[in-house]
C-alpha positions, 0 to 999 in steps of 0.5 A: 371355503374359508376353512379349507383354503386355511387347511391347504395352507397349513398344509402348505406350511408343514411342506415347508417348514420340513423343506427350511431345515433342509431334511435330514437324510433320505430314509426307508421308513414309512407312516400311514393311516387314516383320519376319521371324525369320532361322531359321524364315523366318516373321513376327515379330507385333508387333515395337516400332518406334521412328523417332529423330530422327538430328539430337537423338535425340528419338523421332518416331514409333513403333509395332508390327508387326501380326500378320504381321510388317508394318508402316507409320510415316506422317505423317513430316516430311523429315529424317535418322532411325534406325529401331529395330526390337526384340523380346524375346529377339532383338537390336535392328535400326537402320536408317538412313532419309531422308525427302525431297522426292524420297524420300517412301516408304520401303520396306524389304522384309524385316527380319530378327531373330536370336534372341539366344543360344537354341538350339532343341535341344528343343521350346520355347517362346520366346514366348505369345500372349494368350490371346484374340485379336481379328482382323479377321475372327475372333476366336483362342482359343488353348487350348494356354495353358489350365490347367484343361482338361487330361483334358477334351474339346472341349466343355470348351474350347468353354465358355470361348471367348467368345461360344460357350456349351455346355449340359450335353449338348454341344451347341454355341451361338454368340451363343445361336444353335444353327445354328453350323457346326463344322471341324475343322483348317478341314475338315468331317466327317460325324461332326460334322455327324451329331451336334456333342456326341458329337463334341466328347466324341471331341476331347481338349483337351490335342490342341486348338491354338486355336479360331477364332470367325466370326461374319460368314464372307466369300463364301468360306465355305458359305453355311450356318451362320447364327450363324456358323463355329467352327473347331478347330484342332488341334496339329501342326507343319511343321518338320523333326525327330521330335516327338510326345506322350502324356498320359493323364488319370483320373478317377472319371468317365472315363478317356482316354488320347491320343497324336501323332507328327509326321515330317518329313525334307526334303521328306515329312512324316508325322503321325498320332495316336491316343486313347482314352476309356472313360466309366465307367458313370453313374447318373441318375434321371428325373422326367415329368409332363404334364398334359392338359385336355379340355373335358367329355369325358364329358359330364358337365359336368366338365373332364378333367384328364389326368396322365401320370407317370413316374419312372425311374433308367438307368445309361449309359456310353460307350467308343471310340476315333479315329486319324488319319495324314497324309502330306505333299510339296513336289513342288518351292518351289512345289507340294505335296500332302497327303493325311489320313485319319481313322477314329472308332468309339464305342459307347454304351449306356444301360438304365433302368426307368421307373414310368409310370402314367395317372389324371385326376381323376374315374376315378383311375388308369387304367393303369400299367406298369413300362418297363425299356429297353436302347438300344445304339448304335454308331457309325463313320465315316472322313474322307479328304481329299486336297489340291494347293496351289500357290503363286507369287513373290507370297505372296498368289497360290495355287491350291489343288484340294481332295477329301474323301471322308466315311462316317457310319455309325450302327446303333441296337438298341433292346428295350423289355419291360414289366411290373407292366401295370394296365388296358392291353395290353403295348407291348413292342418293339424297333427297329433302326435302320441309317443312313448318311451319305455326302458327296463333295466337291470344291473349288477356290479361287484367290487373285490379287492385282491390286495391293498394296492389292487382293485377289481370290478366286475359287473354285467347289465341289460336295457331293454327299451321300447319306443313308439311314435303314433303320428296322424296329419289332417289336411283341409280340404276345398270344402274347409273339412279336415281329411287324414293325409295317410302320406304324413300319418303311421305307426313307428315302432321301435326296440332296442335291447343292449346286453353289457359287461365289463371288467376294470382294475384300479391300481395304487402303486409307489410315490403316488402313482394309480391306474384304472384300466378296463374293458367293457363289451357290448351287444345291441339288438335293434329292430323297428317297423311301420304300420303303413309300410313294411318295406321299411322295417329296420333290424341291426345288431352289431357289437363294441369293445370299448376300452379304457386307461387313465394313469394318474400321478399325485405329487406331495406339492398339492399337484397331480397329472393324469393321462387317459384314453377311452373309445366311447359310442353314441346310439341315436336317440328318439328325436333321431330316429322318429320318422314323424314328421314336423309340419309347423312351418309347411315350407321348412319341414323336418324328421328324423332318420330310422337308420342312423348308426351310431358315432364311435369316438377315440378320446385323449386327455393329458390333465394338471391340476395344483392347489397353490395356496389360496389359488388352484389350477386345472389344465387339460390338452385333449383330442378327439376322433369320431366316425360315423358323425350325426349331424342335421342336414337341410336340403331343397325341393327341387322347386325350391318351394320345401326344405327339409331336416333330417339326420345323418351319418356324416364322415369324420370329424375331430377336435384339438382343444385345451381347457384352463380352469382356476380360482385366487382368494383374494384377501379373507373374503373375495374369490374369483373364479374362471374356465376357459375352454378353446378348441378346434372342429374339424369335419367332412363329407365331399356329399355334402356342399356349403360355403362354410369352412370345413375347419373352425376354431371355437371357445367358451369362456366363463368368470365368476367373483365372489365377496363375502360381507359381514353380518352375513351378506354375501355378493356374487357375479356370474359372466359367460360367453359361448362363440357360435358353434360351427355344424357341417352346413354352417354355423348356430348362434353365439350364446352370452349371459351376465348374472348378479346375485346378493344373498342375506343369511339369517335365523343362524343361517337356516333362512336366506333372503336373495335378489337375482338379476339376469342380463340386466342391461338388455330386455331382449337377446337376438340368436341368429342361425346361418347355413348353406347347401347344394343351391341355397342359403338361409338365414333365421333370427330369434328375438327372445325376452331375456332379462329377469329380477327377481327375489328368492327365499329358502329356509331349512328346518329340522335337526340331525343325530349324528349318532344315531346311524344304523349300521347299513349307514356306516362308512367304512375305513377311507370311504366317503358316501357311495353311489348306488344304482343304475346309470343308463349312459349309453343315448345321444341327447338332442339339442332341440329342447323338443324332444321325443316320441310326442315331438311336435 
């Protein structure tokens, strides 16, 4: 950070020592060019231009490279000048230049910088990137600068990325929107689409890169995702040499242990990784309560006051493990291939007892049992994708084909037995629960650029999925023998197919303006059915245009603003839609909806964002539109006995909000940091009644300081508080953590020792969850242990040769590393951290 803070600065600086002498007159001439390092042959971002007058040595003009190496000096009277080209720790490059009337633009081609006097024997680090950053299209959270995460998981590092908030389960929201698309190195996989929580529990942090935030995704992303796309990009490298890394990190609430190797001799690559967790064994304790009113029920001219009670504690764990492998090849300068592998498998497993009784007020009790419960869940899964890229003399001109193949698989064995029965017949029983989600995709996109100034993309993909949910439930009988309910067991099967294409333009016109805009079509084909009932099959197919725009205009003062609009879908997802359904609480049963269409939204943005120095700002006014809106809804039996959740299409809702995000340095070695996001929610649908406000204003908030040491200590303090969050019935619970992190680098920063507290100052958190509907009220507590010490420890190993990149490897003029593969971004995540065909 250090070093770029000081290269914003002497940015800063040439601005303004061509600013004190006032400028000469306004003139036509150009200068341009691209700044590239002479080893790695890639980019260097944000180099110091300085433009001196050859005559008096008076500085002219002045200013900084962008993010890929290129810069532009405009408005350039005719005259003699040296351009000075500099950047921490590289030698300083003079070129001398000419403006004339017959010479008005200058191009300059490639720049190159050499290093100065540092030898790459070992992996090091010669310079940091800020530790947010704001590009036109996304904004880059670069975890691998964060102190207090080290042990953590995804989730952890989600909690700090500006904008995105993450509540106490892990599920994942973006601008208080919970229908966000998650990739993982710019891929999907059916285990993040089955259930975003447990995924972000299998990611380490100390493995995690950068995350990149995209709240308005051009026409070359799915069309689903209404809130917007969050990428996770992990750590691995494209040079020649032998790396590699292990850390492990133990606490007194889990354990984990993780490690990586990368290869990579001439033209073949290989890169594989491996991790494991064992959450030890928690104990938490459950309140319930719910009231229920019935207008003289017995004719007696008495209202009924229905109270249902439950109190219980469980004890629940978690182990498991991931690996991945990865093989890559420069067929030639041109073509390369690659292909990755990744497989998972966790288990879970939660048992607990519950003291459940039933009384109103004119009988008392009525009945009341004790529940004792075990829910064992197992799941696996592997991803394997396979990718050919080919790229041509100019660097913006590639071809690429894509494949992936995915398998999800989820089994859930739950046993319910019941004990300490008054006034009602034993409920015992036990439910298996096989699921399976399958996805086969294909994709092909190409880049062409007509002109400089003009970008075309053009790309077409298929996904095709396969879903089933075998689900049978045994009751006990009066005989204590388990029978098959056929009631609560069938076979759910269901396909759907999305056929897409899209084409967009990328636009760089004069004085730092750029448009992307673009057009994306897409056909879904849904069909489903049961085993047990044909009545019920379900068949839909529809079609969506989704357009959309972004205008972006950067400024020589460090600033940019930008406008954007995009119209986004969510599909449903599997919790959604699988008709299983949960019978872990007989008296608060739920299952999903088959039927569901799905959400379409309308999205306004209007971004600012300025470096200022050591300080930098990002600020956004947004507004969003949806129909068809998703949300749970709970009803009642008409005794009052049963609840039930479901799924359903709702009417409309929007949202105004503004988020605020920024960092000062103070001095050489504090940096604080801070986002805040506030915004209102407003939903409604006359069929639905509650005494909760249809309209909420809601927040989060987050702050982060930092403070450098010397001999290589470094303190860090992490804080965020997310308000309750309101649904159409009521209201979920609010959401608070504190984080302090101290870290020790040593053996020239390749080992790094670190302790790690997580909400020090309370043993136990308390989430509570409120709603309402037609004749009742209820409310739940959740008592959870969450304080957490422990320590970390990380060492990298292995040496890297800048110079012995293979052709495939190179980057050409102005580009930095480019993503390839297959982005899957078109479901609707789950809140719940159990998920998918296998649910419980």
């Amino acid at each position: 950070m250090k070093k770029i803070l000081l290269q914003l600065l002497f940015g800063l600086l040439a601005l303004g020592s061509y600013a004190q002498v006032g400028g000469p007159p306004k003139g036509t001439g150009s200068i341009g060019g691209v700044v590239i390092d002479s080893t790695t042959k890639k980019p260097v971002e944000f180099a110091t231009l300085a433009l001196i007058r050859s005559t008096d040595s008076k500085s002219v003009n002045g200013g900084m490279a962008d993010e890929k190496g290129v810069f532009k000096l405009q408005g350039i009277p005719n005259g003699d000048y040296n351009l000075i080209i500099s950047f921490i720790d590289y030698s300083t490059v003079t070129k001398k230049v000419n403006i004339s009337a017959q010479n008005q633009e200058i191009k300059l081609g490639k720049i190159i910088l050499q290093q100065t006097g540092k030898q790459l024997k070992e992996v090091t680090v010669v310079g940091q990137r800020e530790l947010v950053e704001n590009k036109i299209d996304k904004m880059v959270y670069n975890a691998e600068k964060d102190v207090t995460s080290k042990g953590g998981d995804a989730g952890d590092i989600l909690r700090k990325v500006p904008m995105v908030s993450v509540d106490m389960d892990g599920n994942v929201e973006l601008r208080g929107n919970s229908n966000v698309k998650i990739l993982i190195n710019g891929k999907p996989s059916t285990i993040v689409s089955n259930s975003v929580a447990d995924a972000m529990k299998m990611i380490p942090a100390d493995q995690i890169k950068n995350v990149e935030v995209i709240t308005s995704p051009s026409a070359k992303y799915d069309a689903e995702g209404s809130a917007g796309i969050i990428n996770i990009v992990t750590k691995k490298t494209d040079v020649a040499g032998v790396t590699g890394n292990i850390s492990m990190n133990l606490s007194n609430r889990f354990n984990r242990g993780n490690g990586s190797l990368n290869i990579r001799q001439g033209k073949v690559g290989f890169n594989a990784g491996f991790g494991g967790m064992y959450f030890i064994p928690q104990d938490g304790s459950s309140v319930f309560q719910r009231n229920s009113f019935f207008p003289d029920m017995q004719n007696t001219g008495v209202d009924t006051t229905r109270l249902t009670d439950q109190n219980g504690t469980n004890k629940g764990g978690r182990n498991g493990g991931n690996a991945n492998f990865g093989i890559s090849y420069d067929i030639n300068k041109t073509n390369s291939i690659s292909s990755n592998v990744k497989f998972s498998r966790w288990n879970n497993n939660n048992d607990g007892s519950m003291l459940v009784s039933n009384s109103d007020n004119i009988d008392g009790l009525l009945s009341q049992y004790n529940r004792i419960s075990q829910n064992d869940n197992q799941r696996k899964g592997i991803d394997w994708s396979t990718d050919y890229n080919r790229k041509f003399a100019n660097p913006q001109q590639e071809f690429s084909l894509g494949f992936q193949l995915s398998d999800d698989r989820n089994n859930t064995d739950f046993q319910n037995s019941i004990d300490g029965i008054v006034n009602m017949p034993n409920t015992a029983g036990r439910s298996l629960n096989e699921g399976t989600n399958n996805e086969l995709t294909f994709q092909a996109d190409y880049a062409h650029p007509w002109t400089k100034a003009v970008l075309m993309e053009v790309g077409a993909k298929t996904i095709l999925r396969d879903i089933t949910s075998a689900y049978n439930y045994d009751l006990i009988n009066t005989n204590g023998e388990y029978v098959p309910d056929l009631t609560r067991s069938n076979d759910f099967n269901y396909t759907q197919n999305v056929y897409a294409g899209y084409l967009s333009f990328n636009l760089t016109l004069n004085k730092g303006y750029a448009i992307k805009a673009g057009g994306r079509l897409e056909r879904t084909e849904i069909t489903g059915d049961f085993r047990n009932s044909q009545s019920n099959s379900i068949a839909n197919n529809y079609n969506n245009f989704v357009p959309s725009l972004t205008v972006a205009r950067t400024f020589k003062d460090m600033s940019s603003l930008k406008l954007s609009y995009s119209r986004r879908i969510q599909r449903p997802g599997l919790r959604f839609l699988n008709p299983f359904i949960d019978s872990t609480d007989p008296q608060n049963i739920s299952f999903g909806n088959p039927n569901l269409a799905p959400e379409k939204t309308n999205n306004f943005e209007l971004g600012y964002s300025r470096f200022m120095g050591r300080s930098s700002v990002n600020a956004s006014v947004y507004y969003r539109n949806t129909y068809d809106v998703i949300e749970s809804i709970v009803g009642l039996s008409a005794d009052g006995k049963i609840s039930g959740s479901t799924y359903a299409n709702i009417s409309n809702s929007s949202s105004v909000g503004v988020n605020l995000s920024g960092s000062v340095q103070l001095g050489q070695r504090i940096t604080l940091r801070g986002n805040a996001n506030v915004y209102s929610y407003n939903v409604n649908d006359p069929n639905i009644q509650t005494t909760y406000s249809n309209k909420s204003l809601l927040y989060n908030v987050n702050a982060n300081a930092s403070w450098s040491l010397p001999k290589d200590f470094a303190i860090e303090a992490f804080g965020m508080f997310n308000s309750p969050r309101r649904t159409i019935q009521g209201e979920n619970p609010s959401f608070s953590m504190f984080n302090l992190g101290f870290k020790k680098d040593f053996l020239e920063k390749r080992a790094s020792l670190g302790l790690n507290m997580s909400n020090p100052f309370n043993k136990n958190r308390e989430f509570t969850t409120k709603l309402s509907g037609n004749g009742f009220d209820q409310y739940q507590q959740n008592s959870v242990p969450f304080r957490s010490v422990g320590v970390s420890f990380s060492y990298r190993f292995g040496k890297m040769d800048f110079n012995g990149q293979q052709g495939g490897s190179k980057k050409g003029k102005g580009q930095g590393p480019k993503k390839e593969g297959i982005n899957n971004d078109d479901i609707k995540q789950e809140e719940d951290s159990q998920q998918g065909g296998g649910r419980p």
